[in-house]
C-alpha positions in Angstrom: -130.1 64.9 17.6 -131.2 63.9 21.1 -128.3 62.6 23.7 -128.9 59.6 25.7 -129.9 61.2 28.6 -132.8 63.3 26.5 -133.8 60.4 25.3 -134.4 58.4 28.8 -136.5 61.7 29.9 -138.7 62.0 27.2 -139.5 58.4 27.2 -140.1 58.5 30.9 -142.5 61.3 30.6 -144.4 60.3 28.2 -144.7 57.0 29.9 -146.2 59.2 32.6 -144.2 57.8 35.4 -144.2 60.9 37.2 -148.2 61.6 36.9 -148.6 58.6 39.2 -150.4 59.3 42.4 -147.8 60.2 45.2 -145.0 60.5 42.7 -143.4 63.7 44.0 -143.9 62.0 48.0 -142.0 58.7 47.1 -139.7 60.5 45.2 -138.8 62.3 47.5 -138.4 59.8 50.3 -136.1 57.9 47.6 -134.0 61.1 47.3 -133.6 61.4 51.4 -132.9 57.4 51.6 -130.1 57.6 49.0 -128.4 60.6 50.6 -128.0 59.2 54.1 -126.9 55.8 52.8 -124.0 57.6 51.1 -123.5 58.5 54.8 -124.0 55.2 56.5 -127.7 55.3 57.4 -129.2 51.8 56.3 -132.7 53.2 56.6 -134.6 51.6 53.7 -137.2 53.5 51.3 -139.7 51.2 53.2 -138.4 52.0 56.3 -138.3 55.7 56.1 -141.8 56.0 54.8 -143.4 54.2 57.3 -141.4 56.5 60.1 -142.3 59.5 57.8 -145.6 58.3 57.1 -147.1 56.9 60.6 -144.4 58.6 62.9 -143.4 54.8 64.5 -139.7 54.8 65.2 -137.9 51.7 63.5 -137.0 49.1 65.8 -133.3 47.9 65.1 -132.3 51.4 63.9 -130.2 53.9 66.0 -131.6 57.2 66.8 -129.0 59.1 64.9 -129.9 56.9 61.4 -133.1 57.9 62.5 -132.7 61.7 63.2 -130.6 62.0 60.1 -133.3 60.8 57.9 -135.9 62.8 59.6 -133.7 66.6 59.8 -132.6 65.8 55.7 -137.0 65.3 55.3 -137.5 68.8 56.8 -134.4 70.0 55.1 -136.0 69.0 51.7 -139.6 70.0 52.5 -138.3 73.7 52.9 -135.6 73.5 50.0 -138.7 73.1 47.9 -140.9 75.8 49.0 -137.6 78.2 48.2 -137.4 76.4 45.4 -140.9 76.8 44.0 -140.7 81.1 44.6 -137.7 81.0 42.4 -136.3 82.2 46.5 -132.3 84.1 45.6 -129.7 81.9 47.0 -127.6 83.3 49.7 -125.1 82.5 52.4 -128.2 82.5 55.1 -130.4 80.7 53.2 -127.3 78.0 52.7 -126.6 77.8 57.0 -130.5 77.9 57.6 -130.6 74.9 55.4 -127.7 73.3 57.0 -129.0 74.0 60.1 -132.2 71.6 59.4 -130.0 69.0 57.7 -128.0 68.8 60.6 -130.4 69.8 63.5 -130.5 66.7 65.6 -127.0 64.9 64.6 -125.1 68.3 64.7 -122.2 69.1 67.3 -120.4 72.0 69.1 -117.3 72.8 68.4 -114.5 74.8 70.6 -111.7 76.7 68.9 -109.3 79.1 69.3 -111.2 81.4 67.1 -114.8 81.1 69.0 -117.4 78.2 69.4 -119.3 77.1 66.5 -122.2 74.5 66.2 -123.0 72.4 62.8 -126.2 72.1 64.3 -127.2 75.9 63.7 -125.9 76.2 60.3 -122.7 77.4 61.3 -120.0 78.1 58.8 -116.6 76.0 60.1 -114.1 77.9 61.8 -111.1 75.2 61.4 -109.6 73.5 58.7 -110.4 70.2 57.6 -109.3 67.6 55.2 -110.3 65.4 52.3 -109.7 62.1 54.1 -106.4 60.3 54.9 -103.2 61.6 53.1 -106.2 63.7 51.2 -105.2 67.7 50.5 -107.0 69.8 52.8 -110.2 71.9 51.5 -110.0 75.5 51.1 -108.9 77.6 54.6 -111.6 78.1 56.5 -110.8 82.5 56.5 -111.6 81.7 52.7 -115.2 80.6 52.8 -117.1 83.8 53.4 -115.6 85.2 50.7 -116.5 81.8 47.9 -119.5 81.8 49.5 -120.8 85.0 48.5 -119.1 84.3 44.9 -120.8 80.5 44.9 -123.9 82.5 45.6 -123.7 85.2 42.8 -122.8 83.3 40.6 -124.9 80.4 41.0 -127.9 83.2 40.6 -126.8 84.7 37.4 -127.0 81.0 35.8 -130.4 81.1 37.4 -131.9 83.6 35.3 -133.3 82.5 32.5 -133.0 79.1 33.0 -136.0 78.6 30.4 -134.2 79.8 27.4 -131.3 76.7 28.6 -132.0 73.3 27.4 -132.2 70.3 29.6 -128.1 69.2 28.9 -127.6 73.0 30.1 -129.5 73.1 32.8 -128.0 69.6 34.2 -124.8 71.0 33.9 -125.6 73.5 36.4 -127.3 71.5 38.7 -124.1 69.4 39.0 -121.4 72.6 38.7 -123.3 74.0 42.1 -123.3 70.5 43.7 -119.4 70.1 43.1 -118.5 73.5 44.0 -120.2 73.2 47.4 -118.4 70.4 48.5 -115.1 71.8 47.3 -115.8 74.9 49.5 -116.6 72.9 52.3 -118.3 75.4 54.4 -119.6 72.9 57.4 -117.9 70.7 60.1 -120.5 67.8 59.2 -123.1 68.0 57.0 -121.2 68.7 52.7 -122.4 65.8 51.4 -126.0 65.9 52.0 -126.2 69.8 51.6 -124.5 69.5 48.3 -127.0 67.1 46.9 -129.9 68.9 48.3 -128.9 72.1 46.4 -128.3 70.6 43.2 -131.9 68.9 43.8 -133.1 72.6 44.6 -132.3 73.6 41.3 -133.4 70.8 39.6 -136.9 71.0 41.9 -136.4 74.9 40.7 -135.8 73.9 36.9 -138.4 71.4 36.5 -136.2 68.5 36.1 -135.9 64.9 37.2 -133.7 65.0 40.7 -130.4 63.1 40.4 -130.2 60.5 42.8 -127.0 58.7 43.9 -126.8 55.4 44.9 -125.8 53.7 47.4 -123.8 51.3 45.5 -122.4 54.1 43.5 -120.6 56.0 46.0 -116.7 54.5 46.1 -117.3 55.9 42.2 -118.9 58.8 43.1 -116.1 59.9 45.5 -113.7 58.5 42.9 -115.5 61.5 40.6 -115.1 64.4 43.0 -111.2 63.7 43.7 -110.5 62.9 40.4 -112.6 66.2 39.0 -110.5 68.4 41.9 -107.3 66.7 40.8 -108.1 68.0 37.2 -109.5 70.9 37.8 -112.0 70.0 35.0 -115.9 70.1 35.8 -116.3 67.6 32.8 -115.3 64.5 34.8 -118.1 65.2 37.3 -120.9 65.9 34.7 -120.0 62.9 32.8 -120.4 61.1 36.0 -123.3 62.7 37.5 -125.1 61.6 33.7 -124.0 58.4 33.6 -125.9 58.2 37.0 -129.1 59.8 35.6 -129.0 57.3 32.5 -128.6 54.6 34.8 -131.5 55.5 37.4 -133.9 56.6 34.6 -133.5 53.1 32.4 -133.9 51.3 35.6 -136.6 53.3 36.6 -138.7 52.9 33.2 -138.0 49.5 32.9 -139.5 48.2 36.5 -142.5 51.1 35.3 -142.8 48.5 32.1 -142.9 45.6 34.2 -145.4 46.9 36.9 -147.8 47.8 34.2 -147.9 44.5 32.6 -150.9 42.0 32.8 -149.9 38.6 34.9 -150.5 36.6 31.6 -148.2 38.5 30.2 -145.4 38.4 32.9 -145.7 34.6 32.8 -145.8 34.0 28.9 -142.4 35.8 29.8 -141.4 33.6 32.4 -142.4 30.5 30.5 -140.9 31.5 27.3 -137.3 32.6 29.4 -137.3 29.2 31.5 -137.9 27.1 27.8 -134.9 28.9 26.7 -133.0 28.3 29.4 -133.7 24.5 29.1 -133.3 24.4 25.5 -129.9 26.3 26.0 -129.2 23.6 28.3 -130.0 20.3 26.2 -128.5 22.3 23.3 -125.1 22.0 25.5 -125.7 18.7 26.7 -126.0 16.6 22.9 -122.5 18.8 22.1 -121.0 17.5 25.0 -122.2 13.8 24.8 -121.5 13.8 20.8 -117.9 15.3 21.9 -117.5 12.2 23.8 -119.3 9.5 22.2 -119.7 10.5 18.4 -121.6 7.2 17.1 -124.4 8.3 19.8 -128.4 8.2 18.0 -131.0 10.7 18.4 -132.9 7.7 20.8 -129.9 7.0 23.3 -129.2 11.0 23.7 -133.1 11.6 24.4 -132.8 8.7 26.6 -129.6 10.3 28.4 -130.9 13.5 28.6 -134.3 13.4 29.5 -136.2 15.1 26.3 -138.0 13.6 23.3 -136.2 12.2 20.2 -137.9 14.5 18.3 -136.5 17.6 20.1 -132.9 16.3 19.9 -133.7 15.5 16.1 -134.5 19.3 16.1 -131.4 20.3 18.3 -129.2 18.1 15.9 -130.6 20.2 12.8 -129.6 23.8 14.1 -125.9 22.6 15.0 -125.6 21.4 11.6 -126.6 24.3 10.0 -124.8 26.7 12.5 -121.5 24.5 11.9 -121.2 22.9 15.4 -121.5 19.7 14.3 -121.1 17.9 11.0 -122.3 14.2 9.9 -119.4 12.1 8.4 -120.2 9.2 6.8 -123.6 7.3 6.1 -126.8 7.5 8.6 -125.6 4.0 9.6 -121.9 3.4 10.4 -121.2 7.0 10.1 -120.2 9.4 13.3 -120.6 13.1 14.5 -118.0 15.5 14.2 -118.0 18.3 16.5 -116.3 21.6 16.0 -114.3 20.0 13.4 -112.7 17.3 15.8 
């Protein structure tokens, strides 16, 4: 039996939503807009495609919104080629990834244990914590060492990945993207690298990229604490697919809409707005029969704008539904409504 999330993906590809010309490109651009908002950039899809497109810098926008959008492009550009030759992950690959993410928004850093600068890549040499009153991530002496184990390990789940179904193969996607960001290996920079691996394997795998909304982070945050406060990967994974499920519907449903004829939108339209007014007379005959329960089928037309005939209709469905009930003759008789 096939989960929710199978469900959404075979729907969506056979739908053919990602055979439409320039797909992969807009995809793409959706996955760099998303993972700077999380960050503060307000760059819009729009936005970023016409400076990644025509190379016109957007007016209103700071350079740093800008150079952050444009240094995660490149980043993603490369991830892919590595991803597409199946490229071992490793320690330098990681930093000369970073290094692209973080290229033109990157700083130097002075310590007492050397100079450092998240704008090459480098691995952080101080410690660094998970917000205000948050625990601190791991030590910075630690991160060489999980590193190389992040690495290894995250290679040995990569072989084979075709014999792993799609649940499986999520799993991993979002196990690498939560380690990473526990690790912490960077001054600046965790965030956006973690998502970008965990699209690198999913670019590698053949899957749908996760994207995470901007209107999702205080939950997605919420996910990563919780997860390291539990120690259990679960929490994250159930997150992360809830997010997929959500994007994926949303994203089959506006493909519906796009590919529907304008009659048909508007027989939609018409049919939703005759609903709405019928919901709304509906309300209005309860509400003047509540108050004046000798009213005819003429006077509440008259009073609310609609043909006796309608309200005659109206006045049948309550009946039969219970709402209202007749008590007494046609003439001299009165309406009771909801028993009153």
């Amino acid at each position: 039996m096939q989960t929710p999330l199978e469900t959404l993906i075979k729907e969506y590809r056979e739908l053919g939503i990602d055979q439409q010309i320039d797909y992969d490109k807009f995809y793409l651009y959706s996955l760099i807009t998303h993972s700077t908002a999380i960050e503060g950039s307000t760059i819009t899809e729009l936005e970023n495609q016409i400076m990644f497109d025509h190379g016109i810098s957007l007016k209103g926008k700071s350079i740093e919104e800008q150079n952050m959008n444009l240094d995660l492009k490149s980043a993603y550009e490369k991830a892919i080629q590595l991803a597409k030759a199946h490229t071992p992950i490793s320690i330098e690959m990681l930093k000369d990834l970073s290094a692209l993410v973080m290229k033109n928004t990157g700083k130097e850093y002075k310590t007492v244990l050397g100079d450092f600068s998240s704008a090459k890549g480098d691995l952080r040499l101080l410690n660094v914590t998970a917000g205000i009153g948050g625990r601190s991530y791991m030590g910075y002496n630690k991160i060489q060492d999980k590193l190389s184990e992040f690495c290894l390990n995250l290679n040995n789940e990569r072989q084979n990945f075709v014999d792993k179904n799609v649940i499986q193969l999520y799993n991993i996607t979002f196990d690498a993207h939560y380690n990473l960001v526990t690790i912490h290996p960077w001054a600046d920079g965790n965030g956006r690298m973690a998502r970008l691996i965990m699209n690198f394997l999913q670019f590698e795998f053949g899957l749908i990229p996760t994207k995470i909304l901007k209107e999702d982070k205080e939950e997605y945050i919420k996910a990563l604490v919780e997860t390291r406060e539990n120690e259990d990967l679960n929490i994250f994974r159930e997150f992360m697919t809830s997010v997929m499920i959500k994007n994926l519907a949303n994203d089959i449903d506006t493909y519906k809409k796009s590919i529907e004829c304008p009659e048909t939108i508007k027989s939609r339209e018409k049919t939703a707005k005759s609903r709405e007014k019928t919901a709304k007379s509906r309300e209005k005959i309860i509400d003047l029969l509540s108050k004046e329960n000798t009213l005819s089928a003429a006077v509440i037309a008259e009073r609310i704008g609609i043909t006796p005939k309608a309200v005659e209709k109206q006045i049948s469905k309550l009946k039969a539904e219970g709402i209202i009930k007749r008590v007494g003759p046609n003439k001299g008789g009165y309406w009771s409504v909801n028993g009153q």
